[in-house]
VEXDREN-2710 file (C-alpha; in Angstrom, 1 decimal):
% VEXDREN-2710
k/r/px/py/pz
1/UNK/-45.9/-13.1/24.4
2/UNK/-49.2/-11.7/23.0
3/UNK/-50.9/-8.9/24.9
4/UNK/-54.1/-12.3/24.0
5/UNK/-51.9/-14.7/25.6
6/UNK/-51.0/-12.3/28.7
7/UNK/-54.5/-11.4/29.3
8/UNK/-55.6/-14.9/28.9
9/UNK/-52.6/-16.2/31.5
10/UNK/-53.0/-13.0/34.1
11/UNK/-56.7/-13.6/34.3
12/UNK/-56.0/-17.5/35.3
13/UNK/-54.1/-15.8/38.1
14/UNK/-56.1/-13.5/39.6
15/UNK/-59.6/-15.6/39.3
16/UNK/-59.5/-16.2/43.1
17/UNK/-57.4/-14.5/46.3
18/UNK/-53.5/-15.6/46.2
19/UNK/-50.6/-14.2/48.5
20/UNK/-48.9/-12.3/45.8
21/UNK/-45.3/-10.9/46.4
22/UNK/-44.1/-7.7/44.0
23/UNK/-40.8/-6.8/43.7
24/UNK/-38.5/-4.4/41.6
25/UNK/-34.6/-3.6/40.7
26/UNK/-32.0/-2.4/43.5
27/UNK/-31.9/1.4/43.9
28/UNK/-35.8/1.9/43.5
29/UNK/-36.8/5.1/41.1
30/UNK/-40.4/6.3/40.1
31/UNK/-41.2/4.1/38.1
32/UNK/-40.7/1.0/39.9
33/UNK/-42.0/2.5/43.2
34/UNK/-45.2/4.1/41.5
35/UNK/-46.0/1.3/39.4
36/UNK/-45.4/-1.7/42.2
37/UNK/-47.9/0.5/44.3
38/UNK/-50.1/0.8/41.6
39/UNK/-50.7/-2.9/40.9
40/UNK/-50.5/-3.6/44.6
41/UNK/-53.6/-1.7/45.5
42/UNK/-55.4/-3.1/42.0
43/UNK/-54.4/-6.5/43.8
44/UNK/-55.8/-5.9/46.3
45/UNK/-59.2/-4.7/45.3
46/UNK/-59.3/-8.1/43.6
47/UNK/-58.8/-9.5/47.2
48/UNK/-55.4/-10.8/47.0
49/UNK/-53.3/-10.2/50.0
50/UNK/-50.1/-8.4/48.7
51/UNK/-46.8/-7.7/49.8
52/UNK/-43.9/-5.1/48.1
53/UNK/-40.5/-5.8/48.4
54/UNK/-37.6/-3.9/47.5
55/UNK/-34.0/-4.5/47.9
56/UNK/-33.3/-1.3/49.2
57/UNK/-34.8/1.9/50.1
58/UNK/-35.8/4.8/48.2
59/UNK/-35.8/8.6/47.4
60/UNK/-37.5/10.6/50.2
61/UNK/-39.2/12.6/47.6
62/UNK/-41.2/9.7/46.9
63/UNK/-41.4/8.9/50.5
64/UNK/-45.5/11.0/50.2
65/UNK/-47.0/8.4/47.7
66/UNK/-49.5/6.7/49.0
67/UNK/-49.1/2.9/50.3
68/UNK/-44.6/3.8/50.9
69/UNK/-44.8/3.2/53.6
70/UNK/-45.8/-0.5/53.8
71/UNK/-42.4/-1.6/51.3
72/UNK/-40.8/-4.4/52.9
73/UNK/-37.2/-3.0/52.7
74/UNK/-34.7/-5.8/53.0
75/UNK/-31.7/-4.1/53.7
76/UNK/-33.4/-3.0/56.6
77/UNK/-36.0/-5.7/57.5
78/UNK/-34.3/-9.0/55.8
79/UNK/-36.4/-11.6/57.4
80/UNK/-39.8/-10.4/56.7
81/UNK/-38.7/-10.1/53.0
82/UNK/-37.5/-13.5/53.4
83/UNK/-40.6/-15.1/54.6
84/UNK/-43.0/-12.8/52.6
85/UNK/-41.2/-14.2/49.4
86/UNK/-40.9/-17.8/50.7
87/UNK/-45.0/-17.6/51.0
88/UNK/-45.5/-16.7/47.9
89/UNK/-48.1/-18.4/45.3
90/UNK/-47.3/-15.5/42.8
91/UNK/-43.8/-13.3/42.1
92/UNK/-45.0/-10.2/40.2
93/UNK/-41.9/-8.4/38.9
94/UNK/-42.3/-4.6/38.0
95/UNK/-39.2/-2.6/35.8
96/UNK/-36.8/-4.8/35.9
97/UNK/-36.4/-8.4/33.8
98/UNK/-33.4/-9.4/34.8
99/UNK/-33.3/-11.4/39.0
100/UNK/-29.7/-10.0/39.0
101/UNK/-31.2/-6.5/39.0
102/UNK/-33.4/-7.0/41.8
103/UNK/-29.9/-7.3/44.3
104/UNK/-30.6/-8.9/47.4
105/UNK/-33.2/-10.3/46.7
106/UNK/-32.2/-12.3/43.7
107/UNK/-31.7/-15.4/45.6
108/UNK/-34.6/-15.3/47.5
109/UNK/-36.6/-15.1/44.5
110/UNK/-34.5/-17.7/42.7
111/UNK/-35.4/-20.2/45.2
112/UNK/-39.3/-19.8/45.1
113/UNK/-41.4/-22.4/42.5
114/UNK/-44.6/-20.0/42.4
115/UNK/-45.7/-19.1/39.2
116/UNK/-43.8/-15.2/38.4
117/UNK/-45.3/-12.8/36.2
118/UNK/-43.2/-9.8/34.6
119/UNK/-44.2/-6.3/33.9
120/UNK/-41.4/-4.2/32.1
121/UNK/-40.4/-2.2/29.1
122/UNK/-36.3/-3.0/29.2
123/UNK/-34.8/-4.5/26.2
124/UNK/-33.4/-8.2/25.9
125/UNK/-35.8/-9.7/28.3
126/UNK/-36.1/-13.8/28.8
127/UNK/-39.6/-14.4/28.9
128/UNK/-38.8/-18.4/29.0
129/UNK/-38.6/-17.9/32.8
130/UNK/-42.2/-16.5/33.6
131/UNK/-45.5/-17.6/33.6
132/UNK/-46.5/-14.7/31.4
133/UNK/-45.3/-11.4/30.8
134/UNK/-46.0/-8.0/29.6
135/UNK/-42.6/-6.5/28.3
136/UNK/-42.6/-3.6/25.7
137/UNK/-39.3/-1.9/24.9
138/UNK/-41.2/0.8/23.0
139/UNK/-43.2/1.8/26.1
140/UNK/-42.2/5.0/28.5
141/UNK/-42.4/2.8/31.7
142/UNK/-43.6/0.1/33.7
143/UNK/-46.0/2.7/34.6
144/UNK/-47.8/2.8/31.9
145/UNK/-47.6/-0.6/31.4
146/UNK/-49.5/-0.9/34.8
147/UNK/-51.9/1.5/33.1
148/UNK/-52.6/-0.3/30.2
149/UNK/-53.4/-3.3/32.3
150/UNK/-55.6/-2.1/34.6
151/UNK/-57.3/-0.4/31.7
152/UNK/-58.0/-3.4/30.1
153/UNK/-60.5/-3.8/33.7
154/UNK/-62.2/-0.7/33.3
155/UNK/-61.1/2.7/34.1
156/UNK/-63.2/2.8/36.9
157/UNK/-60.6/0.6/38.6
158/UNK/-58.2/4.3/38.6
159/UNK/-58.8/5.6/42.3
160/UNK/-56.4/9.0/42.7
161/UNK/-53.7/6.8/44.4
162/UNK/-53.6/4.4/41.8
163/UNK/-53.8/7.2/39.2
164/UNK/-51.4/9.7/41.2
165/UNK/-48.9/6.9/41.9
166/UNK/-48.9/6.1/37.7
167/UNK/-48.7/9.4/36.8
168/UNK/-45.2/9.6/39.0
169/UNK/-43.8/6.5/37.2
170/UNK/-44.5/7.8/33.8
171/UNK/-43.0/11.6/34.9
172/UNK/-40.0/10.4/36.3
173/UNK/-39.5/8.0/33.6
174/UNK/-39.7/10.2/30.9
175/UNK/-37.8/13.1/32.7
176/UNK/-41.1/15.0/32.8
177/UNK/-42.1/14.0/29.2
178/UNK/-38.5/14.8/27.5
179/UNK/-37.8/11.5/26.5
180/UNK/-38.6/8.4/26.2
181/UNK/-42.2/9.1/24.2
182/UNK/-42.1/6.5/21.5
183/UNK/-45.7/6.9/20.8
184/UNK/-49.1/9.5/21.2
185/UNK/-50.5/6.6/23.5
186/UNK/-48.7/7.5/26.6
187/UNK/-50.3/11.4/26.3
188/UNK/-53.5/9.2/25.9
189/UNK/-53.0/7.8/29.2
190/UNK/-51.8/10.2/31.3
191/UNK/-55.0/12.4/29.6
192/UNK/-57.3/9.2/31.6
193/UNK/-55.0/9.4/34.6
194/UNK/-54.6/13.1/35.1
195/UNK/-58.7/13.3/35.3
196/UNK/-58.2/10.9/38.0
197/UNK/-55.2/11.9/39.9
198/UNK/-54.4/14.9/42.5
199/UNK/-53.2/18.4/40.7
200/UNK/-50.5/17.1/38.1
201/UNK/-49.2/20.7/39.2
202/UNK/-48.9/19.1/42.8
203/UNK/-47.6/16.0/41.9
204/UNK/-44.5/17.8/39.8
205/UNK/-43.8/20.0/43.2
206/UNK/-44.0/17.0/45.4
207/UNK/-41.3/14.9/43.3
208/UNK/-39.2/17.9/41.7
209/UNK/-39.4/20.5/44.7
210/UNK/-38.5/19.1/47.4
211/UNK/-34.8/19.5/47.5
212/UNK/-32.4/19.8/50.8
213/UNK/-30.1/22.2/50.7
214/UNK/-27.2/19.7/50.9
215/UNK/-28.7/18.4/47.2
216/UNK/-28.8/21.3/45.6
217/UNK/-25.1/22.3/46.8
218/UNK/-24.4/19.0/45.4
219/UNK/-25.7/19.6/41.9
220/UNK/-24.0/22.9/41.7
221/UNK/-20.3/21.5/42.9
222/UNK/-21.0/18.3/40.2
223/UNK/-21.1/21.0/37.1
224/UNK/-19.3/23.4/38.3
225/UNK/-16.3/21.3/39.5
226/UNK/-16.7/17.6/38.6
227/UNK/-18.1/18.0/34.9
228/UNK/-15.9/17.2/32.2
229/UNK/-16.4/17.9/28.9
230/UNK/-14.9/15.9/26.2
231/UNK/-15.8/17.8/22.5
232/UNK/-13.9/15.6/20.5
233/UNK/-16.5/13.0/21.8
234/UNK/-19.3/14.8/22.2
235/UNK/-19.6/13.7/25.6
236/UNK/-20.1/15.2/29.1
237/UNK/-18.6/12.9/32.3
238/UNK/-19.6/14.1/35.7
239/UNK/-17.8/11.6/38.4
240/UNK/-18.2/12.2/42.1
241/UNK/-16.1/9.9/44.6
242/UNK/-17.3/9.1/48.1
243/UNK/-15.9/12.5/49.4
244/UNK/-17.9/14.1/47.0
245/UNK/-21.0/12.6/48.6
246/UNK/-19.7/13.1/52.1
247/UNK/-19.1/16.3/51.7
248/UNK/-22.8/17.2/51.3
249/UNK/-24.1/14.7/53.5
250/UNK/-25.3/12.2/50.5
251/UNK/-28.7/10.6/50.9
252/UNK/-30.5/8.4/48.7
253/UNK/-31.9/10.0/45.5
254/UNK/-29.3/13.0/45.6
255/UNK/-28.0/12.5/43.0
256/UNK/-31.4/11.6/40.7
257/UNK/-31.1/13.7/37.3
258/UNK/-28.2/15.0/37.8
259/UNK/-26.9/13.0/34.9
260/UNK/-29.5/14.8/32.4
261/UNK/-27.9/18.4/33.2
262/UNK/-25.0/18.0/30.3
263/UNK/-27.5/17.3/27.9
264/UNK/-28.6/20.9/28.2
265/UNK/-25.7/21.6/26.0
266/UNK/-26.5/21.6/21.9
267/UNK/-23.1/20.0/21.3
268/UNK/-23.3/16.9/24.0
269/UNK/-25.0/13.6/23.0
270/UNK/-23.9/11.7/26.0
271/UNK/-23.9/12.6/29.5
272/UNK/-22.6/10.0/32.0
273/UNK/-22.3/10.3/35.7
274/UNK/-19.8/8.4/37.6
275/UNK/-20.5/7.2/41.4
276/UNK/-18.6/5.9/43.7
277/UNK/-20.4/3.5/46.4
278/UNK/-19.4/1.3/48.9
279/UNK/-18.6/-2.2/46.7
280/UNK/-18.8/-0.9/43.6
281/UNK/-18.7/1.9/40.5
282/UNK/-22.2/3.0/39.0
283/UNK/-22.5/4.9/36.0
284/UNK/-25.5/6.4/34.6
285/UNK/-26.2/6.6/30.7
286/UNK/-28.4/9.4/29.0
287/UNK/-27.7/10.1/25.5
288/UNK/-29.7/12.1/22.5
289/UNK/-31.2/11.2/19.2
290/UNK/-30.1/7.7/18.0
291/UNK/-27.2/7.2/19.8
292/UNK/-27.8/4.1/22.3
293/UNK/-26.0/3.9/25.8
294/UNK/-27.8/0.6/25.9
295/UNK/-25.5/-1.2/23.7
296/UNK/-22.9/0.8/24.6
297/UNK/-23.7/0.1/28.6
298/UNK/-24.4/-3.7/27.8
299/UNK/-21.1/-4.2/25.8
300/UNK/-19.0/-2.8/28.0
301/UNK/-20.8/-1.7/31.8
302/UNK/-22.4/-5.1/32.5
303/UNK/-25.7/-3.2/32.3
304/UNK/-28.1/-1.9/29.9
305/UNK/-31.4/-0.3/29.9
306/UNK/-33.1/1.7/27.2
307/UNK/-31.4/3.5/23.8
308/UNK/-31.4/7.0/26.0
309/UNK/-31.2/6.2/29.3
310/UNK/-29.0/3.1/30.7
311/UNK/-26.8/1.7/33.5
312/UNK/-24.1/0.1/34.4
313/UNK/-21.6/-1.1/37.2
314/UNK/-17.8/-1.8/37.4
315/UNK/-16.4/-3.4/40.2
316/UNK/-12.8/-1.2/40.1
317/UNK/-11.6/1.6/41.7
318/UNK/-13.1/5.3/40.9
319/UNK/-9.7/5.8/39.1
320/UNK/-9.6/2.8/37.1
321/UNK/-13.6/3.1/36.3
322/UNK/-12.7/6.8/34.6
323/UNK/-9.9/5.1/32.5
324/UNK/-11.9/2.4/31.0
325/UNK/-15.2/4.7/30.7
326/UNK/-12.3/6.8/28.5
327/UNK/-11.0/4.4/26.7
328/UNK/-14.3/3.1/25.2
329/UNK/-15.4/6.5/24.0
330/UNK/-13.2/6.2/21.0
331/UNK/-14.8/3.2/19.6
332/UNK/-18.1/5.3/19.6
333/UNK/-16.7/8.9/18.1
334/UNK/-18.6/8.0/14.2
335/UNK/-21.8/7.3/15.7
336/UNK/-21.8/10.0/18.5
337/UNK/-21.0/12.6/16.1
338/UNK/-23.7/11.5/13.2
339/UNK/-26.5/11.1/16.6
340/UNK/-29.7/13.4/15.2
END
């Protein structure tokens, strides 16, 4: 869809005062939290009522953003998720495009009729099922897709929380600007948004300095004694079972970049971390250069993402998720090792 077509169709929308529902993907990062909030309180200076809904909660060091702490969680408050979806004359859908992503709540949202509007930069989208969308594979985040949007209103419409809560999605989203910048705009942006915005200084601290001890420990006992490096393939594996996370008393967001830490090395081009959870296996996907985990993730991990950074899940045990994470690297030896 045109950026003409989505203007044209997001305009139609917002014209007069609707009960507007936004939701993003299970396991909430940044982004999605930084850039729901974001068009939440734009919303809402349009006088729409809003609600934000996620399917579970989120990193305590995002817990200080402004407007947190009115998320609907529904692992934790089912009903009122429930019934703020069923009332819905508008689904807005932030960083994710796909209703499996969104967990729990993807039968909710499946049942509703309202029009649904999606906001994302993740490859292999189906815009048949929404009203109108802005999607942009190209783009750093959802954050700055939020940006560009609200820009299109007038930068007077960037308060410091809107701006403050951005400038986290964009951060985070880019591992604090080391990937993920396809294009000079996003420095454009963050240029409007830092003028608006509390201290960038202060926003790094609050998201990046904040750890417990228990995380820290963690990240040192993943490299030190659950990293394995696999040269022939380029390729760095941390995998931490549920003892693992016991051990250091695991809360959510522990284990948030801990994936990016092989990278470091000059001779790994993919790092992937292995977790164990209750139902299922996640792995996490960051890679250099052109190699893509997203095909790799999509192909094999029931997942995807972006050609750097992508995820995926097995439903096995921790065991059998390091064998078939194993056997696939062979298939991927040409391309790892030719990765600029």
């Amino acid at each position: 869809m045109s950026q003409d077509t989505f203007f044209e169709r997001f305009d139609a929308v917002i014209q007069s005062p609707k009960r507007v529902v936004l939701a993003c993907h299970v396991n909430p990062d940044g982004d999605a939290i930084g850039s729901v909030l974001a068009m939440s309180e734009f919303l809402r200076a349009k006088g729409h009522e809003t609600k934000m809904v996620v399917p579970n909660d989120f990193p305590d060091f995002l817990h200080w953003m402004q407007g947190s702490q009115d998320f609907l969680i529904f692992e934790q408050n089912g009903e009122a998720c429930k019934e703020a979806i069923a009332a819905a004359e508008v689904i807005m859908m932030l960083d994710f495009n796909n209703l499996a992503r969104s967990g729990i709540l993807h039968n909710e949202i499946g049942k509703t009729r309202c029009p649904r509007i999606l906001i994302d930069h993740h490859r292999d989208a189906d815009l048949s099922q929404f009203y109108c969308s802005y999607s942009d594979a190209c783009v750093s985040s959802a954050s700055e897709i939020v940006a560009e949007i609200i820009l299109h209103y007038g930068k007077s419409h960037f308060t410091e929380s809107i701006a403050t809560n951005l400038m986290v999605g964009i951060m985070t989203d880019t591992g604090s600007f080391a990937h993920s910048m396809y294009h000079p705009r996003t420095f454009e942006l963050c240029s409007l948004l830092v003028e608006r915005s509390m201290p960038y200084t202060l926003i790094h601290q609050l998201v990046y300095d904040t750890m417990s001890e228990n995380r820290l420990r963690l990240l040192g006992h993943s490299i030190n004694n659950r990293m394995e490096v696999l040269d022939e393939f380029s390729t760095a594996i941390i995998a931490l079972n549920k003892s693992d996370l016991e051990r250091f008393d695991y809360h959510t967001g522990d284990t948030e970049g801990v994936v990016n830490f092989p990278l470091s090395m000059k001779k790994i081009k993919m790092s992937v971390l292995v977790t164990e959870r209750q139902d299922q296996i996640r792995l996490s996907f960051r890679s250099k250069g052109s190699f893509s985990v997203h095909e790799l993730a999509q192909k094999h991990f029931k997942g995807g993402g972006h050609t750097n950074a992508a995820g995926g899940t097995l439903t096995c045990s921790f065991d059998e998720a390091l064998i078939q994470l194993k056997a696939v690297l062979p298939e991927y030896k040409d391309l790892l090792s030719k990765a600029e």
